[in-house]
DRENLUMTOR-956856 format. One record per residue (C-alpha): residue number from 1; y, z, x. Coordinates in steps of 0.1 Angstrom, whole numbers, padded with zeros to 4 digits. Each point is the difference from the previous one (the first is absolute). Example, Ala and Ser with C-alpha at 12.3 -4.5 7.8 and 13.67 -1.06 7.14 Angstrom:
<sites>
+------+-------+-------+-------+
! resi !     y !     z !     x !
+------+-------+-------+-------+
!    1 ! -0045 !  0078 !  0123 !
!    2 !  0034 ! -0007 !  0014 !
+------+-------+-------+-------+
</sites>
This chain:
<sites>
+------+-------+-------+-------+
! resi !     y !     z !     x !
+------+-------+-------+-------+
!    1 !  1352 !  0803 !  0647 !
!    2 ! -0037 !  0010 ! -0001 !
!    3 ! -0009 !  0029 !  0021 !
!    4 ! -0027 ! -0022 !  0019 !
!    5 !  0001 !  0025 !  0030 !
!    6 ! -0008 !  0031 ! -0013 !
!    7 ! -0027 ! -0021 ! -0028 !
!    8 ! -0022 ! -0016 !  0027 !
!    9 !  0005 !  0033 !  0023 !
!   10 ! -0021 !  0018 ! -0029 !
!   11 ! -0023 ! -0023 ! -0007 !
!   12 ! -0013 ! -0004 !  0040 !
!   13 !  0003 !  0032 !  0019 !
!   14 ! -0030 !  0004 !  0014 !
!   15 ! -0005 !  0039 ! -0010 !
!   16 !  0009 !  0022 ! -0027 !
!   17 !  0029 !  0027 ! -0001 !
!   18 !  0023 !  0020 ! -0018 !
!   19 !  0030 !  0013 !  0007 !
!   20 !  0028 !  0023 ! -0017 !
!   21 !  0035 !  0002 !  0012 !
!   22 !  0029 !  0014 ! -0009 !
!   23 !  0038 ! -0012 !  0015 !
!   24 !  0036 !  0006 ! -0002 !
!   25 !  0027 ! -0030 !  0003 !
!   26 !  0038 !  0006 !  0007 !
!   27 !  0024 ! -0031 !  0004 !
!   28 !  0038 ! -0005 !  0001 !
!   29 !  0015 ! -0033 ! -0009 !
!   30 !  0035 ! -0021 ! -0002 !
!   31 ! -0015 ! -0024 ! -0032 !
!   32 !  0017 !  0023 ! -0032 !
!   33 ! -0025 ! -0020 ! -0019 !
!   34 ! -0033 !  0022 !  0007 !
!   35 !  0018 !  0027 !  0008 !
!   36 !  0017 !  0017 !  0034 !
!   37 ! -0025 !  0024 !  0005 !
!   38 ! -0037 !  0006 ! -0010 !
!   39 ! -0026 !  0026 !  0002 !
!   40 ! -0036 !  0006 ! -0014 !
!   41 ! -0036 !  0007 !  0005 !
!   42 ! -0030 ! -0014 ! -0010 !
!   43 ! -0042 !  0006 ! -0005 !
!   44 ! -0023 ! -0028 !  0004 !
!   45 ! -0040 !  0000 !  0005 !
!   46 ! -0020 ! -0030 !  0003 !
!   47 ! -0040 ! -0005 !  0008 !
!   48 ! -0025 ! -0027 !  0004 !
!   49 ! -0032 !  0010 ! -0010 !
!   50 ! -0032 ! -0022 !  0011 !
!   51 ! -0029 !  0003 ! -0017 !
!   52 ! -0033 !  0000 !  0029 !
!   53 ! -0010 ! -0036 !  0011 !
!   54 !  0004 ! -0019 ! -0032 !
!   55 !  0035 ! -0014 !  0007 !
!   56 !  0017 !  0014 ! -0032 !
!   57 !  0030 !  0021 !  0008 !
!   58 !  0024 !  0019 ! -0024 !
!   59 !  0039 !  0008 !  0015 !
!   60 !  0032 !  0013 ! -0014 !
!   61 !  0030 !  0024 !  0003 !
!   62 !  0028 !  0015 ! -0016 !
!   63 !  0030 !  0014 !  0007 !
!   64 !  0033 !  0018 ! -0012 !
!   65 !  0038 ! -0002 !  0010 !
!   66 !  0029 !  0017 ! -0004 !
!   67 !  0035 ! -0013 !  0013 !
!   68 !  0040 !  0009 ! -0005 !
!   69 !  0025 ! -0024 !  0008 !
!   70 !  0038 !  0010 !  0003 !
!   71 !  0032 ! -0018 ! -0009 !
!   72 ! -0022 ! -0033 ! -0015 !
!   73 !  0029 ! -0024 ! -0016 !
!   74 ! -0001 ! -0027 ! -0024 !
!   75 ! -0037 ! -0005 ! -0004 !
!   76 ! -0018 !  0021 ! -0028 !
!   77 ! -0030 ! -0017 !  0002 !
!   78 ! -0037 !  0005 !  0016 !
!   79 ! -0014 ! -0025 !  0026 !
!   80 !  0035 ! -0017 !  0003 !
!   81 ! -0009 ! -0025 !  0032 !
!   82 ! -0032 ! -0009 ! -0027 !
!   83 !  0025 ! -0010 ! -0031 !
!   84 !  0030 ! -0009 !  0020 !
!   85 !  0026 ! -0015 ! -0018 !
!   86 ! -0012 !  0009 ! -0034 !
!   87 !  0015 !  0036 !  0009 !
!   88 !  0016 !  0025 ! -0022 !
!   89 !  0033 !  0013 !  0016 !
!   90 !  0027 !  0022 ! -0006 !
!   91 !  0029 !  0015 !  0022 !
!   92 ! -0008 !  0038 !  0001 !
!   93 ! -0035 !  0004 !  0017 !
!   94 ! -0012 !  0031 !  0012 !
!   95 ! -0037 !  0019 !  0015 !
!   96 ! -0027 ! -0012 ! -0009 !
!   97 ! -0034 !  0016 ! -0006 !
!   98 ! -0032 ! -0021 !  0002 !
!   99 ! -0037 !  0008 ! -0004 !
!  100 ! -0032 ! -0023 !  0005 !
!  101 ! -0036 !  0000 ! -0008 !
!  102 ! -0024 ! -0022 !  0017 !
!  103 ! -0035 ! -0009 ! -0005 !
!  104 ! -0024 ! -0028 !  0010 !
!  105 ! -0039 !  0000 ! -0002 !
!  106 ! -0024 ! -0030 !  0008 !
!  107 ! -0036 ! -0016 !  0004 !
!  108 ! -0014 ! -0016 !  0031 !
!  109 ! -0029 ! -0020 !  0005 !
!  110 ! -0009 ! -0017 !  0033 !
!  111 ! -0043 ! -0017 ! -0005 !
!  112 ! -0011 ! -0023 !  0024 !
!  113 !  0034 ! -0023 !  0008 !
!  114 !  0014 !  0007 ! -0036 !
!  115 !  0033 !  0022 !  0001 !
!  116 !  0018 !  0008 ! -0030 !
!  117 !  0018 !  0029 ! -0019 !
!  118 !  0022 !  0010 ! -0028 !
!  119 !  0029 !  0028 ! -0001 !
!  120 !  0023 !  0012 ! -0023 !
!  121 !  0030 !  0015 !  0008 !
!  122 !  0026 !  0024 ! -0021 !
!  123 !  0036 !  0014 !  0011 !
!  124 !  0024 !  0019 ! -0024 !
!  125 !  0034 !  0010 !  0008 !
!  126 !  0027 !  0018 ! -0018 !
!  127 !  0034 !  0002 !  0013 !
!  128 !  0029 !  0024 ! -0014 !
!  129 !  0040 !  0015 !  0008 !
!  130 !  0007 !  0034 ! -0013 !
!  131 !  0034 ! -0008 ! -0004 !
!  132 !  0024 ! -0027 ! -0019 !
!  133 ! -0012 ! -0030 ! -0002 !
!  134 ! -0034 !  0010 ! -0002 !
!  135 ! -0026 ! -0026 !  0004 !
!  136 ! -0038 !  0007 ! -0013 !
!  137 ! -0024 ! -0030 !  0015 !
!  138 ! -0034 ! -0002 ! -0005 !
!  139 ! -0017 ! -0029 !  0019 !
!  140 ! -0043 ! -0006 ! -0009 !
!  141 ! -0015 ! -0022 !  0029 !
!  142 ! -0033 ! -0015 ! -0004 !
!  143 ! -0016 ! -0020 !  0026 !
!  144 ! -0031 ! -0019 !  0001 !
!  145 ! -0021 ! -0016 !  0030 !
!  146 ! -0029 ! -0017 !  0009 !
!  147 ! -0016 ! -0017 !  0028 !
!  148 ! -0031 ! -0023 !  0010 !
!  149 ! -0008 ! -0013 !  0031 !
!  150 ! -0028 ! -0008 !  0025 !
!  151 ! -0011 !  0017 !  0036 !
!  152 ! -0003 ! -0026 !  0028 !
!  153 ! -0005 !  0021 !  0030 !
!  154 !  0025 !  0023 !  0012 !
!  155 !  0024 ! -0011 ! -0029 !
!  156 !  0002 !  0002 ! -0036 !
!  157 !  0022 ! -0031 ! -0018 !
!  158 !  0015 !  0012 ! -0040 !
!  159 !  0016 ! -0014 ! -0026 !
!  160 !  0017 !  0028 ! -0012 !
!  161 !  0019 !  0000 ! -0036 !
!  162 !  0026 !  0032 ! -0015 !
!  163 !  0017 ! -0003 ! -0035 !
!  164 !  0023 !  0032 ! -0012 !
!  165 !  0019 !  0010 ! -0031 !
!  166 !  0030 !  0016 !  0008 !
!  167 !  0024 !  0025 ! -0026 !
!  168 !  0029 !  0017 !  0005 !
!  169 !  0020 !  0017 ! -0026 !
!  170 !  0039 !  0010 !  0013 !
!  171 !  0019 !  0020 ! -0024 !
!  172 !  0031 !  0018 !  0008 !
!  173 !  0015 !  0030 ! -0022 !
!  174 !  0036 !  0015 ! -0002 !
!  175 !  0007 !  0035 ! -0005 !
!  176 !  0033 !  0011 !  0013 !
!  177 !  0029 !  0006 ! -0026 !
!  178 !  0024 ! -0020 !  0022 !
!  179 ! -0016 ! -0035 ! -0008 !
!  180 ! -0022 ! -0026 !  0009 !
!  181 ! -0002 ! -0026 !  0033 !
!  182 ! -0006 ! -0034 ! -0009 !
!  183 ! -0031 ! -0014 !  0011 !
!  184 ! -0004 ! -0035 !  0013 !
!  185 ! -0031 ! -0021 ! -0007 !
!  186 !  0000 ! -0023 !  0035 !
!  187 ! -0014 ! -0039 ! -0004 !
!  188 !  0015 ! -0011 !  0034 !
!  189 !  0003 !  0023 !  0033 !
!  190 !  0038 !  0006 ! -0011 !
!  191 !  0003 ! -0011 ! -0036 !
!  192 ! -0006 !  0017 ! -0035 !
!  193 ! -0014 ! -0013 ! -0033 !
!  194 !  0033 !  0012 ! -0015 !
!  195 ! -0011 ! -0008 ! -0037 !
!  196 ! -0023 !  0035 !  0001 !
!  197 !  0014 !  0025 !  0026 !
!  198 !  0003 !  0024 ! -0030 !
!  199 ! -0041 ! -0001 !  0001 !
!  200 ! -0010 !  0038 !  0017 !
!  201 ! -0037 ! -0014 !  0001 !
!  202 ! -0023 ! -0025 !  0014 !
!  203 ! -0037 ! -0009 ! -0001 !
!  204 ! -0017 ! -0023 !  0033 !
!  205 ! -0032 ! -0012 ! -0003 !
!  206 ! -0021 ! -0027 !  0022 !
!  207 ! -0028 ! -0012 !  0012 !
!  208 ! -0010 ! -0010 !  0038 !
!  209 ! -0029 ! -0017 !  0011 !
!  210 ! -0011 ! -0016 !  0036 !
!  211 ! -0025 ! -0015 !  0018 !
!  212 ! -0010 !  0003 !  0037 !
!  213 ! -0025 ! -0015 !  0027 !
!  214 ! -0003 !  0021 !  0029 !
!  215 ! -0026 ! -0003 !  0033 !
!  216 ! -0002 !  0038 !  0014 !
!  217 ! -0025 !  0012 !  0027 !
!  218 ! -0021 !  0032 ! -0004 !
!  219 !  0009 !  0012 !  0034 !
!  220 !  0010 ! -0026 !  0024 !
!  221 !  0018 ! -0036 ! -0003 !
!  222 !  0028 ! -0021 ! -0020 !
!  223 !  0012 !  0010 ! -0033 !
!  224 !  0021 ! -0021 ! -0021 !
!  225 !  0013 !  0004 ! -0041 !
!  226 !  0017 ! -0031 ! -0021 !
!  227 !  0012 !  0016 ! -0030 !
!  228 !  0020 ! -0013 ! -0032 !
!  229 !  0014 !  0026 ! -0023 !
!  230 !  0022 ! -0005 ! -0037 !
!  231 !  0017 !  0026 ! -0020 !
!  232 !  0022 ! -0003 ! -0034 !
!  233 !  0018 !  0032 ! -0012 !
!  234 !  0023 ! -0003 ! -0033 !
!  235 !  0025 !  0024 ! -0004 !
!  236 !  0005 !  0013 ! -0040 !
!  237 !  0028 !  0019 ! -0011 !
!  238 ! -0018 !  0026 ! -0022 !
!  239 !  0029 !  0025 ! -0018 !
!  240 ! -0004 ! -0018 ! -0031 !
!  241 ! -0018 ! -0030 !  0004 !
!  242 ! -0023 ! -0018 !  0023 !
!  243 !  0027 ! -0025 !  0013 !
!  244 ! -0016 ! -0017 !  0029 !
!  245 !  0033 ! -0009 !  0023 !
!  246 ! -0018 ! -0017 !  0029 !
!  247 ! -0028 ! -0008 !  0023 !
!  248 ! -0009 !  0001 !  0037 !
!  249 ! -0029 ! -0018 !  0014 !
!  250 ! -0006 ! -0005 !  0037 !
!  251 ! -0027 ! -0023 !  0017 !
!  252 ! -0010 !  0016 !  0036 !
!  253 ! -0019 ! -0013 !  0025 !
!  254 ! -0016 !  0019 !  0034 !
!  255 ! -0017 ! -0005 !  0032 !
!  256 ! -0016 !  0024 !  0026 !
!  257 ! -0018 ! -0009 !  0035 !
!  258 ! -0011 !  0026 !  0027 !
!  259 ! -0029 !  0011 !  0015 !
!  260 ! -0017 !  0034 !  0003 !
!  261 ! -0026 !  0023 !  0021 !
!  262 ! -0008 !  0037 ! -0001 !
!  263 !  0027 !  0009 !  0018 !
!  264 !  0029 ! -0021 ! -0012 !
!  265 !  0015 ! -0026 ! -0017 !
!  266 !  0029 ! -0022 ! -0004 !
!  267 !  0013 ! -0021 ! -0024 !
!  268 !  0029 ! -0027 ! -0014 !
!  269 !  0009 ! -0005 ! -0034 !
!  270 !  0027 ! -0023 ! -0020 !
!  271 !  0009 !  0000 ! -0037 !
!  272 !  0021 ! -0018 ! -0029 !
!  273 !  0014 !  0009 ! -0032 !
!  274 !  0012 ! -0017 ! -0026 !
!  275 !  0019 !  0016 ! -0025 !
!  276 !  0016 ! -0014 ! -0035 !
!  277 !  0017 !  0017 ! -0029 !
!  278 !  0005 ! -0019 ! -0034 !
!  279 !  0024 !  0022 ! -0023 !
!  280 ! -0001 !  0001 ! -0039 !
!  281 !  0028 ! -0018 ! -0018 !
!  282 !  0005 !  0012 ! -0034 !
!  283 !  0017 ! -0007 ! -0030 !
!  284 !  0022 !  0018 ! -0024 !
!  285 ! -0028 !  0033 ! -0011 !
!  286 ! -0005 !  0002 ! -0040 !
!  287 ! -0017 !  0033 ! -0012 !
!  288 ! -0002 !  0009 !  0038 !
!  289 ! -0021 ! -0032 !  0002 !
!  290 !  0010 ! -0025 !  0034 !
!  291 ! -0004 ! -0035 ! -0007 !
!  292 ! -0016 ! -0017 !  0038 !
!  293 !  0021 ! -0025 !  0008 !
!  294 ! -0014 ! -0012 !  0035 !
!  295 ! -0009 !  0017 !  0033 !
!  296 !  0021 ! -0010 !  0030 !
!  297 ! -0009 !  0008 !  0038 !
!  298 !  0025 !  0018 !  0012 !
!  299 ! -0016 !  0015 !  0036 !
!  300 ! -0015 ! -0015 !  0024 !
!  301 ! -0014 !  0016 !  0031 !
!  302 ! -0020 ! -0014 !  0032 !
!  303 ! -0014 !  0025 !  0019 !
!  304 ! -0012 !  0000 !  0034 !
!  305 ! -0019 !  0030 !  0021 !
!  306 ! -0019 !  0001 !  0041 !
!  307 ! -0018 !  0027 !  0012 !
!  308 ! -0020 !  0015 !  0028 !
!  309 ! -0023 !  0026 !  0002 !
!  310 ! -0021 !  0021 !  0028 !
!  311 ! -0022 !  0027 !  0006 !
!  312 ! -0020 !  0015 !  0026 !
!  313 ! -0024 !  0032 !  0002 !
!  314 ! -0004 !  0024 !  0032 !
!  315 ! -0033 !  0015 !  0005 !
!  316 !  0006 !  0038 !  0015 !
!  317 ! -0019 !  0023 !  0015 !
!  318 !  0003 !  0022 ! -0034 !
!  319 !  0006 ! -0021 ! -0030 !
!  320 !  0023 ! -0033 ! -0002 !
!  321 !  0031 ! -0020 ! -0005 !
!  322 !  0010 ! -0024 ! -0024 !
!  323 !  0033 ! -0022 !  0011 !
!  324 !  0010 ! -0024 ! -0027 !
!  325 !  0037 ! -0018 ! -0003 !
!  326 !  0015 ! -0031 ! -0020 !
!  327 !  0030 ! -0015 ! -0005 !
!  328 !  0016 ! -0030 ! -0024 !
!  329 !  0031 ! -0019 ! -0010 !
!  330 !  0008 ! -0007 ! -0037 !
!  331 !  0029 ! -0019 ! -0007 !
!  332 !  0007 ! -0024 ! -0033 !
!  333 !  0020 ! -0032 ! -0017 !
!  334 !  0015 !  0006 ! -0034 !
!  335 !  0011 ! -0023 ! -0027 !
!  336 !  0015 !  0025 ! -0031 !
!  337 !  0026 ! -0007 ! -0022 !
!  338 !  0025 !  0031 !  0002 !
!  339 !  0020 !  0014 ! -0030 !
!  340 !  0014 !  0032 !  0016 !
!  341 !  0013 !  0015 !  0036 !
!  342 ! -0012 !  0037 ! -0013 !
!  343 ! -0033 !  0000 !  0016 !
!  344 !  0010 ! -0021 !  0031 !
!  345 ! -0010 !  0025 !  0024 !
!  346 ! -0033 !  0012 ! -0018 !
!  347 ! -0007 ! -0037 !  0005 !
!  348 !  0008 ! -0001 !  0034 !
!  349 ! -0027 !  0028 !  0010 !
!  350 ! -0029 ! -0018 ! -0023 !
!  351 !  0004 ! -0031 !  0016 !
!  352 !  0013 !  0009 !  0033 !
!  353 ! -0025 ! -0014 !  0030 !
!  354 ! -0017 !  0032 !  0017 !
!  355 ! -0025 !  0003 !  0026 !
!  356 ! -0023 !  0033 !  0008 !
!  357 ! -0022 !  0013 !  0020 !
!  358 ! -0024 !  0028 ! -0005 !
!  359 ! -0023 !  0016 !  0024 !
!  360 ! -0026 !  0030 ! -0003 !
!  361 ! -0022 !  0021 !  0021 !
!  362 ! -0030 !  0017 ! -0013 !
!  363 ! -0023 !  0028 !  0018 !
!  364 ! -0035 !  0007 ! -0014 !
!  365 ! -0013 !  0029 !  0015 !
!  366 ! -0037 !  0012 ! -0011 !
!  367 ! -0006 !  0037 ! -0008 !
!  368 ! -0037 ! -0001 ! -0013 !
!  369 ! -0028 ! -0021 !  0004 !
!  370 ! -0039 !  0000 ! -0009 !
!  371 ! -0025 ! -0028 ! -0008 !
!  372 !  0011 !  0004 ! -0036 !
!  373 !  0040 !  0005 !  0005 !
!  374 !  0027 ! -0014 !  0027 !
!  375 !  0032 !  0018 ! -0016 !
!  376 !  0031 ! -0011 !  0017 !
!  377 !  0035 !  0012 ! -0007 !
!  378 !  0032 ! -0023 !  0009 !
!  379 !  0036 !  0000 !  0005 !
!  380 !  0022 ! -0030 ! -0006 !
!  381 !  0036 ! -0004 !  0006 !
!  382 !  0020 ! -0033 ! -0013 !
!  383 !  0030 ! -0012 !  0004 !
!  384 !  0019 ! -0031 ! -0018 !
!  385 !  0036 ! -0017 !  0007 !
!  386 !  0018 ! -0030 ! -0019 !
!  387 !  0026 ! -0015 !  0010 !
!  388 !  0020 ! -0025 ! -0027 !
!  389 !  0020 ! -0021 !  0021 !
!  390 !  0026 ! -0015 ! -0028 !
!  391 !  0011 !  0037 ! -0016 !
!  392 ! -0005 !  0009 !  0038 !
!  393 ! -0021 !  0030 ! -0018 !
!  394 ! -0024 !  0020 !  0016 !
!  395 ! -0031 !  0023 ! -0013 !
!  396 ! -0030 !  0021 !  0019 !
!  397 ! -0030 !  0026 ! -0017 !
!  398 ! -0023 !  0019 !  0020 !
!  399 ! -0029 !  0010 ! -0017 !
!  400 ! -0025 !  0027 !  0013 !
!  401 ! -0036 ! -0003 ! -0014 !
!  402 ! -0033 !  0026 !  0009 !
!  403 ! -0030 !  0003 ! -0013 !
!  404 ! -0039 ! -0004 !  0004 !
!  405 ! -0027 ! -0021 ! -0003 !
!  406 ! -0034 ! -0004 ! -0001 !
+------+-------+-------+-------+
</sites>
């Protein structure tokens, strides 16, 4: 879904900052598929820069993370709740490594009652296994959003549009002397496309795009988002040829309502997926040519997700304190036609209905301030739990951020 939130946050803060952080995440976890334990760290900066009573204002960040996860099964692939069921499996598993790079820069211009902006938005990810089977994924994520709008006194009403092109290339490599595993190309939650399991290699790519109207306050009142979102990813098996197997295209649709002050806010939210993947049938190949014979839908998924969030901040005699919680159910209906038991349980934990909460507490405390510089530092502790109610599975992360800003 668009990141509406964190979009209009940017574009109507009321003063200019920056701020450079640096945090450390542990988590343990029952769900084999991302892993039953993680660990990493990560460096982000962002800043919003206004330039002196002409209403034009320059922000962005960037950011880089680092995470191991232990005793990962059956999934080999990056983003796997994103491309879920087009996955690419095998029976072995093992740690996996994973590093990101992050960066997003934009243009703001707010004249009269006029609001609009523009931003573009990179992510890069590569994701390996030192040892047998060892996967090599490289995903390239490019986003791109705009906005225009109108002022109307304490509120600002936007449409706001994102479109994306999405990569991923997932290859896996052998190099023990004792043999290969197979590996499983996935076109239902628990079934194969049999016809190329022999295939070590596979190529995603996609598109996204999205469209948004959202009412948000500058400082005080109702805030509400509508929002529409559509992706298509088609999954190519690449060892030898570009053999598009199948495709996955979901139609989304959100809603937010709340209302905000200085000091805190609360809000509701609601969603719903819809999901479809329509598999390749091919012929008998010639010259390691595949005749298309038709494309059949073989998954169908509808999914449905509620939410709540909070947050309230403390003024103290030195400093203050930032409390902020959520917490949502997820839970789906499937339609698939299943042509294998081998994967049963890897299905189970994708689709299994799960509900969270997470809730943070963040201290600002300043250290130096003049007319020309209010440098704060903060400390920020977070914790998040999941509990999946149909594997009866259960997962938690606490991650500790600090930093400063200015």
């Amino acid at each position: 879904m668009l990141k509406l939130l964190f979009i209009l946050t940017t574009l109507l803060t009321d003063t200019a900052a920056t701020e450079v952080s640096v945090q450390g995440t542990y988590g343990q976890s029952m769900m084999a598929v991302a892993g039953v334990r993680n660990g990493g760290f990560a460096v982000e900066a962002n800043a919003i820069y206004d330039f002196q009573d002409s209403g034009h204002r320059v922000f962005g960040e960037a950011g880089y993370t680092w995470n191991e996860s232990r005793d990962n099964h059956w999934v080999e692939n990056c983003d796997y709740e994103r491309l879920y069921p087009l996955l690419t499996c095998d029976t072995v598993g093992g740690d996996m490594h994973t590093e990101t790079y992050h960066f997003r820069g934009g243009y703001r211009m707010l004249r009269k009652n006029v609001l609009w902006h523009i931003a573009l938005e990179y992510s890069a990810r590569q994701a390996y296994r030192t040892k047998d089977p060892r996967p090599k994924n490289k995903v390239a994520d490019l986003q791109l959003d705009a906005s225009v709008g109108f002022t109307a006194k304490e509120h600002a009403f936007s449409w706001v549009a994102q479109v994306g092109r999405y990569k991923q290339n997932n290859d896996i490599k052998f190099y023990s002397e004792l043999g290969e595993a197979m590996v499983y190309h996935l076109i239902t939650t628990d079934g194969e496309y049999a016809r190329f399991n022999s295939f070590k290699s596979a190529y995603y790519h996609g598109y996204n795009a999205g469209l948004c109207f959202a009412v948000q306050p500058f400082e005080r009142g109702f805030l509400a988002e509508l929002a529409y979102n559509y992706t298509t990813v088609t999954k190519e098996l690449s060892s030898s040829t570009a053999i598009p197997i199948a495709t996955l295209r979901t139609h989304g649709v959100s809603a937010r309502f709340g209302y905000t002050t200085p000091v805190w806010r609360v809000s509701v939210s609601g969603g719903w997926l819809q999901r479809g993947v329509w598999q390749a049938v091919y012929g008998d190949a010639a010259s390691n040519n595949y005749e298309l014979l038709m494309r059949e839908q073989r998954y169908a998924e509808q999914y449905y997700s509620v939410g709540a969030a909070g947050s309230y901040t403390l003024a103290l005699p030195v400093g203050k304190m930032t409390f902020a919680a959520t917490a949502d159910w997820q839970a789906s209906a499937v339609r698939q036609q299943t042509s294998s038991q081998r994967f049963k349980e890897l299905g189970d934990e994708l689709l299994s209905p799960q509900m969270g909460i997470n809730a943070a507490v963040r201290y600002a405390f300043p250290i130096h301030k003049t007319p020309k510089l209010n440098l704060s530092w903060f400390f920020r502790p977070q914790f998040d739990y999941t509990r999946y109610t149909k594997t009866t599975h259960q997962s938690w992360q606490v991650v500790l951020s600090t930093g400063i800003c200015f």
